[in-house]
VOBA-1610 file (N, C-alpha, C; in pm, whole numbers, padded with zeros to 5 digits, always signed):
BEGIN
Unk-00120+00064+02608Unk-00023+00050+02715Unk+00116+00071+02658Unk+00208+00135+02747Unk+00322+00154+02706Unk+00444-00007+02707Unk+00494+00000+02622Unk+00624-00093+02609Unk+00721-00051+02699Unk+00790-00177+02751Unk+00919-00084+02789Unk+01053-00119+02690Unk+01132-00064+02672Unk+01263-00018+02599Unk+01276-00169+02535Unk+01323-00305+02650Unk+01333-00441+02579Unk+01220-00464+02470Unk+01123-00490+02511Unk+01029-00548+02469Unk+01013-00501+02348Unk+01015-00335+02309Unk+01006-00316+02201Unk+01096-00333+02095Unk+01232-00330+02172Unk+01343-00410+02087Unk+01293-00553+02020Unk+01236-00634+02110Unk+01236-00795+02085Unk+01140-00751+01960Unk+01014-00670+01984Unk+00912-00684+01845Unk+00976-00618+01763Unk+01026-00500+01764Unk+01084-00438+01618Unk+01135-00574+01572Unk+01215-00631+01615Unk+01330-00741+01575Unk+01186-00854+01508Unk+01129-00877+01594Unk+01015-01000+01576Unk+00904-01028+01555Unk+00835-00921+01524Unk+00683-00911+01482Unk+00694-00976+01373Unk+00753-01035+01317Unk+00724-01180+01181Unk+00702-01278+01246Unk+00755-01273+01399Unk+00792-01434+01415Unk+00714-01450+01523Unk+00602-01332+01553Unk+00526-01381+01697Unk+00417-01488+01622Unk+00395-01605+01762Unk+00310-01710+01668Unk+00156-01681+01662Unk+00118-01565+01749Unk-00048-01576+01729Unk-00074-01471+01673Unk-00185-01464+01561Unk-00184-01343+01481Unk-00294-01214+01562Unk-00313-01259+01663Unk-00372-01180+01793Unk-00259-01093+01811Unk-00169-01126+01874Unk-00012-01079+01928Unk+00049-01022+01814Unk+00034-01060+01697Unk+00102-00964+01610Unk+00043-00862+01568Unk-00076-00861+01551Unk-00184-00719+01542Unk-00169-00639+01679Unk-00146-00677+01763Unk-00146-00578+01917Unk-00012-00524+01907Unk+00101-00624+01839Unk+00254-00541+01828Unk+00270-00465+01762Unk+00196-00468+01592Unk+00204-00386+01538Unk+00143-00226+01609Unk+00035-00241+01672Unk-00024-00163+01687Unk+00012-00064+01813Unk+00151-00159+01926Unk+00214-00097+01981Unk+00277-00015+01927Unk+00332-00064+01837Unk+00486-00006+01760Unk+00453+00102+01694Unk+00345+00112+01641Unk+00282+00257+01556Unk+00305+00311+01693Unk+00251+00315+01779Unk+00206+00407+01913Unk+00334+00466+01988Unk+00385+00347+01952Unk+00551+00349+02008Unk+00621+00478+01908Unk+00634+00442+01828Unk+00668+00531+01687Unk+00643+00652+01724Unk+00522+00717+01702Unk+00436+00852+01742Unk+00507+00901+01856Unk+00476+00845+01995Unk+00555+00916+02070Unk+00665+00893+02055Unk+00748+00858+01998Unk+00953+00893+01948Unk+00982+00795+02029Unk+00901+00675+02069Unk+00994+00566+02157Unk+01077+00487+02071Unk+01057+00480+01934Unk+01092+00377+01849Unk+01140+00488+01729Unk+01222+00483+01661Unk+01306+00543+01535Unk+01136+00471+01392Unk+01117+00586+01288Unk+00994+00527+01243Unk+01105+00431+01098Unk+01235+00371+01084Unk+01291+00315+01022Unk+01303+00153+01107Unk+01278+00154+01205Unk+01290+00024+01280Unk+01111-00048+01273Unk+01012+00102+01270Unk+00927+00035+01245Unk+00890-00017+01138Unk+00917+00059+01022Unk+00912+00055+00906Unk+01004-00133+00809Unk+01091-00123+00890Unk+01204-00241+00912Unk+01052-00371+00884Unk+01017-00318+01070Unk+00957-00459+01147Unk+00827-00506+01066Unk+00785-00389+00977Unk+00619-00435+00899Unk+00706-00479+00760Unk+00810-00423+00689Unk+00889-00522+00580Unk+00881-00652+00576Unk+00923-00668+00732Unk+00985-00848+00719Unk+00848-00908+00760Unk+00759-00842+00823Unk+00645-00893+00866Unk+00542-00945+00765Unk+00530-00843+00670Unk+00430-00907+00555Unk+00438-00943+00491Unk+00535-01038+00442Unk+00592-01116+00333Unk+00514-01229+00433Unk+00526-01259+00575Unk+00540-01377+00645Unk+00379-01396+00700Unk+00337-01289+00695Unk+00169-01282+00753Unk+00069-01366+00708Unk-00029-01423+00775Unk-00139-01503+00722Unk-00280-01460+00768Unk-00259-01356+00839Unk-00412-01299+00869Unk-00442-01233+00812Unk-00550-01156+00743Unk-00557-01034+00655Unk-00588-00972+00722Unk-00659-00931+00822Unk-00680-00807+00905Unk-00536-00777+00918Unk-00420-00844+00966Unk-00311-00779+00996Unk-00228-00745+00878Unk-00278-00830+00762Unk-00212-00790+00648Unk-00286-00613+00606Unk-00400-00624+00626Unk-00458-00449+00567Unk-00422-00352+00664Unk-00390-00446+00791Unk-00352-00302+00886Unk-00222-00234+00909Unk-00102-00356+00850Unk-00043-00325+00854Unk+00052-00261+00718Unk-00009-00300+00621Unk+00018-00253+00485Unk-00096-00061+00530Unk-00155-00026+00542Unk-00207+00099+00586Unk-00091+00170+00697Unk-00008+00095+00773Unk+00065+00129+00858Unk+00158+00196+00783Unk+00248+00079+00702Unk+00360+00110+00564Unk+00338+00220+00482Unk+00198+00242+00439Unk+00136+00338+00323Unk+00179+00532+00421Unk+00136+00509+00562Unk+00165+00599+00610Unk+00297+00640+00624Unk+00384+00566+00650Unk+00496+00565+00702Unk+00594+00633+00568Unk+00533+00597+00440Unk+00603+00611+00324Unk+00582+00744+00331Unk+00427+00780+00289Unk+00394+00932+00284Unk+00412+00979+00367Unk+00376+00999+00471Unk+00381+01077+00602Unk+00553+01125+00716Unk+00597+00997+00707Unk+00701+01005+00766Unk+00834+00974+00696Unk+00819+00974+00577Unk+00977+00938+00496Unk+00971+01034+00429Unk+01117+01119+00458Unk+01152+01265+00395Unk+01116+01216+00228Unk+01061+01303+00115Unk+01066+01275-00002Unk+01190+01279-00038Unk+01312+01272-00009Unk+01438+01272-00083Unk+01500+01106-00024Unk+01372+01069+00047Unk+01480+00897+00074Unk+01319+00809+00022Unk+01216+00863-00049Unk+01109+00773-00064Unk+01163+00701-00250Unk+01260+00746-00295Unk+01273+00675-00396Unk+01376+00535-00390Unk+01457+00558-00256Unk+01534+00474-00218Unk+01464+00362-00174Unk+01323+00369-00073Unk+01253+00250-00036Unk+01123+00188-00154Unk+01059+00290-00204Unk+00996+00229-00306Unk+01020+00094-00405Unk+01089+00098-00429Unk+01128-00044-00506Unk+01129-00086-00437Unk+01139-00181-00240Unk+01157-00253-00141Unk+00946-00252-00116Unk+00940-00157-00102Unk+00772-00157-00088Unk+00648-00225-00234Unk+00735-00144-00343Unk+00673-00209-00423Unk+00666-00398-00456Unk+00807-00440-00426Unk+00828-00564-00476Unk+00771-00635-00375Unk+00758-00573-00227Unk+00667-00689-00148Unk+00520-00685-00168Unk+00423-00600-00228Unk+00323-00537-00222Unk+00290-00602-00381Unk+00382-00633-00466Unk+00373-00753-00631Unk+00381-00860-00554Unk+00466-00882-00493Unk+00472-01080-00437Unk+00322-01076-00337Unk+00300-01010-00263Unk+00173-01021-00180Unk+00047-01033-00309Unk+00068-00943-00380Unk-00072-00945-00447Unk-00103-01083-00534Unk+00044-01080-00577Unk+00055-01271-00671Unk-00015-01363-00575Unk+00020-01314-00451Unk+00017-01484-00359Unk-00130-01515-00288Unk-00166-01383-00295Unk-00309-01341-00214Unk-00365-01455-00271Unk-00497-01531-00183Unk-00558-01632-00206Unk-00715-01566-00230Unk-00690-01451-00183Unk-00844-01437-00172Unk-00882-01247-00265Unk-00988-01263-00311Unk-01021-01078-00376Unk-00991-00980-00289Unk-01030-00978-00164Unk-01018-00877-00045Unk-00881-00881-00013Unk-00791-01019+00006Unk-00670-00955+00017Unk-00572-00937-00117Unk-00622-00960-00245Unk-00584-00931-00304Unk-00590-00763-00359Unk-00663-00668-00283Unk-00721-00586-00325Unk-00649-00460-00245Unk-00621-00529-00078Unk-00558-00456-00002Unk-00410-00470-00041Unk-00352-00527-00122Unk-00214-00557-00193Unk-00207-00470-00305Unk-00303-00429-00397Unk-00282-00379-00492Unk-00322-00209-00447Unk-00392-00188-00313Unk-00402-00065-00312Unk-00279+00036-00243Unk-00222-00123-00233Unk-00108-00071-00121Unk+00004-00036-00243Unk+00015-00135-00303Unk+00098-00077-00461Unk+00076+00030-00534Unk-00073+00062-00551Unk-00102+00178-00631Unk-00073+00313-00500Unk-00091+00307-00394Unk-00035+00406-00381Unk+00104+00461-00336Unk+00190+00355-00365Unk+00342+00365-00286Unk+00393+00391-00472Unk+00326+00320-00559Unk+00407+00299-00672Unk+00453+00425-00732Unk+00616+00428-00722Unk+00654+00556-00822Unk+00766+00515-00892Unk+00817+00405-00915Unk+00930+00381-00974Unk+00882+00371-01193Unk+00918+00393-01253Unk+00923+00349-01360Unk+00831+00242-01461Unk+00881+00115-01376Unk+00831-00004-01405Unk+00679-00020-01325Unk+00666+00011-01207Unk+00558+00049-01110Unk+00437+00064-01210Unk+00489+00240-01237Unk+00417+00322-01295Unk+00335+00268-01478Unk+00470+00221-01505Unk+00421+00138-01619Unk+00300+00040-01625Unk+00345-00059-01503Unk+00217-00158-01483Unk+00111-00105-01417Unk+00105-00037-01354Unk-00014+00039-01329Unk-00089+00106-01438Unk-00067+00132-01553Unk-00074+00236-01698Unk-00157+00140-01763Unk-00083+00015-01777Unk-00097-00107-01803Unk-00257-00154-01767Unk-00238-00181-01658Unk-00372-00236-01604Unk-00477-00120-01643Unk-00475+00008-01596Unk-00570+00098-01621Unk-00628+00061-01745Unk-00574+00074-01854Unk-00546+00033-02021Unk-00614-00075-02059Unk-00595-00175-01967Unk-00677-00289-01966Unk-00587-00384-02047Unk-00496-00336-02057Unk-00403-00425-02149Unk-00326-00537-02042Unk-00350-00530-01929Unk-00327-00602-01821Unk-00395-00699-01709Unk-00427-00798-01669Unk-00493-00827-01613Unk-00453-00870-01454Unk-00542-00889-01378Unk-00442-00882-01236Unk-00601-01063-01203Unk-00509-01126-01234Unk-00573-01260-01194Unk-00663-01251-01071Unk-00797-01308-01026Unk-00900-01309-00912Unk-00918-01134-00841Unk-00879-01043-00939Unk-00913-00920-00890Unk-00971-00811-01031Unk-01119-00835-01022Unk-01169-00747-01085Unk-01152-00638-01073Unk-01135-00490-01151Unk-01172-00384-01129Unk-01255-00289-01162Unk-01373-00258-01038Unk-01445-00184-01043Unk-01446-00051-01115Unk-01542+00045-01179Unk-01541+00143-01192Unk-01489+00221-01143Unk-01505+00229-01022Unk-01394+00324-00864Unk-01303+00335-00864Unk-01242+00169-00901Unk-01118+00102-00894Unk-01020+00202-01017Unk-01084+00194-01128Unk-01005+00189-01250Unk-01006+00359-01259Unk-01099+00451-01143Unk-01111+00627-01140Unk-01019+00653-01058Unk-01025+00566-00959Unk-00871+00605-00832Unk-00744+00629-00911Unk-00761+00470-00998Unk-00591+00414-01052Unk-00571+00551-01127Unk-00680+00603-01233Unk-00651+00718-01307Unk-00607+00838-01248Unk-00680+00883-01122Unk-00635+00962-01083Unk-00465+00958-01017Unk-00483+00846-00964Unk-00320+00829-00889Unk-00207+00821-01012Unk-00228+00760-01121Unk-00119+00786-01233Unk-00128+00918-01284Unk-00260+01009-01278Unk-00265+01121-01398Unk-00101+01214-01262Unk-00188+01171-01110Unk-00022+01231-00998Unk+00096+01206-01046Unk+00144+01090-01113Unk+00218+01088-01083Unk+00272+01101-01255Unk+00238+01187-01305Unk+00268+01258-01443Unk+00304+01173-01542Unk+00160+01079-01581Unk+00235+00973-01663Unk+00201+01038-01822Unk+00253+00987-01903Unk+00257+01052-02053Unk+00085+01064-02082Unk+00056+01157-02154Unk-00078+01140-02161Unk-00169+01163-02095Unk-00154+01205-01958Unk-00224+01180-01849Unk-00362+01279-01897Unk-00337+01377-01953Unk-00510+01436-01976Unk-00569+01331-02069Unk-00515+01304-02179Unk-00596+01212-02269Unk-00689+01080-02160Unk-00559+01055-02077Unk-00613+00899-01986Unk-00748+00984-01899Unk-00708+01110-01885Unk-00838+01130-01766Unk-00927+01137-01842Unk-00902+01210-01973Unk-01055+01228-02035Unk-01109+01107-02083Unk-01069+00976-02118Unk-01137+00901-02108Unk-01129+00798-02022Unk-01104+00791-01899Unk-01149+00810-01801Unk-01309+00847-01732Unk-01289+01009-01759Unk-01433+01054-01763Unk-01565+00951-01851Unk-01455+00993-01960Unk-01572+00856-02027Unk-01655+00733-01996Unk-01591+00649-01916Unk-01559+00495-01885Unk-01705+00538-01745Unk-01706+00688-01711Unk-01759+00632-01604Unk-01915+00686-01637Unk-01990+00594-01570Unk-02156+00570-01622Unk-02218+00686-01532Unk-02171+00649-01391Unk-02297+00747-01302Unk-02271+00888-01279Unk-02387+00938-01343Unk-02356+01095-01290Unk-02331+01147-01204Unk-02300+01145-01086Unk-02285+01199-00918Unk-02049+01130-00951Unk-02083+01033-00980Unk-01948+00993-00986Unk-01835+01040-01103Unk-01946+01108-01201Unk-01856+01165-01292Unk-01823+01311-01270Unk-01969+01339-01172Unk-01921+01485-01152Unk-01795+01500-01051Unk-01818+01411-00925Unk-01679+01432-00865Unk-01588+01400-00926Unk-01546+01289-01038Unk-01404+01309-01120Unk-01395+01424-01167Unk-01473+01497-01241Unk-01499+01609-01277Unk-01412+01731-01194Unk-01442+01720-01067Unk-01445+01793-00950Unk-01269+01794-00933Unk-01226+01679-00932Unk-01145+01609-00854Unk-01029+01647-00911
//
């Protein structure tokens, strides 16, 4: 259903502060919709899921709306202003993952980091963890886990990056899964 003009003002402004996490999953999910068709600027939406997930306690709305952010970064933020918000995405997406109580939402926090992360320090701790020289408290990482992370750092041109893939390749046991790294 469409918003009209107020209303979507009040949620851009307040989707932190609606009290049922019913109502805040349906706002968010206006506001994407809103967004798409050009009712809403995608920096107001982008705004309203900032202040929102620092404050969130549902995880469905925390993964849906961190997937919202992930788009919004890639998809709709010119690459000449994504280095300006990255550090704002990354540092809520470290405090979420610290605070997460649980593996699953700790997991949708760190995937949301690994793929927004391009700053420096980001990139470092991500290198880090791959390496194993890092540990990320109540969040194991899977085989999958630790082929994604490789692939998403070898993107984002970290020193070494063939050495890390090739062992990489190594690390991984099943054949069908090494051939698509292989592939990949």
């Amino acid at each position: 259903f469409t918003l009209d003009p107020a209303t979507l003002d009040y949620v851009t402004g307040r989707l932190h502060a609606l009290p049922d996490a019913l109502a805040r999953g349906a706002a968010s999910v206006a506001l994407w919709e809103a967004m798409l068709d050009g009712q809403v600027a995608v920096p107001r939406v982008q705004d309203a899921l900032l202040q929102a997930l620092p404050a969130e306690t549902d995880e469905l709305n925390v993964q849906h709306m961190l997937g919202l952010l992930r788009s919004i970064y890639w998809r709709f933020t010119p690459a000449d202003e994504r280095g300006a918000l990255a550090p704002r995405i990354e540092a809520i997406a470290r405090t979420g993952l610290d605070r997460a109580k649980t593996t699953s939402l700790k997991a949708a926090w760190f995937g949301a980091f690994r793929g927004v992360a391009t700053t420096p320090g980001a990139v470092e701790w991500l290198t880090a963890v791959w390496r194993r020289e890092t540990t990320i408290p109540g969040l194991p990482l899977a085989e999958a886990d630790e082929t994604s992370l490789a692939l998403d750092l070898a993107l984002r041109d970290v020193p070494d990056a063939p050495a890390m893939l090739a062992a990489q390749r190594d690390r991984i046991g099943n054949p069908d899964r090494r051939a698509r790294f292989e592939f990949v």
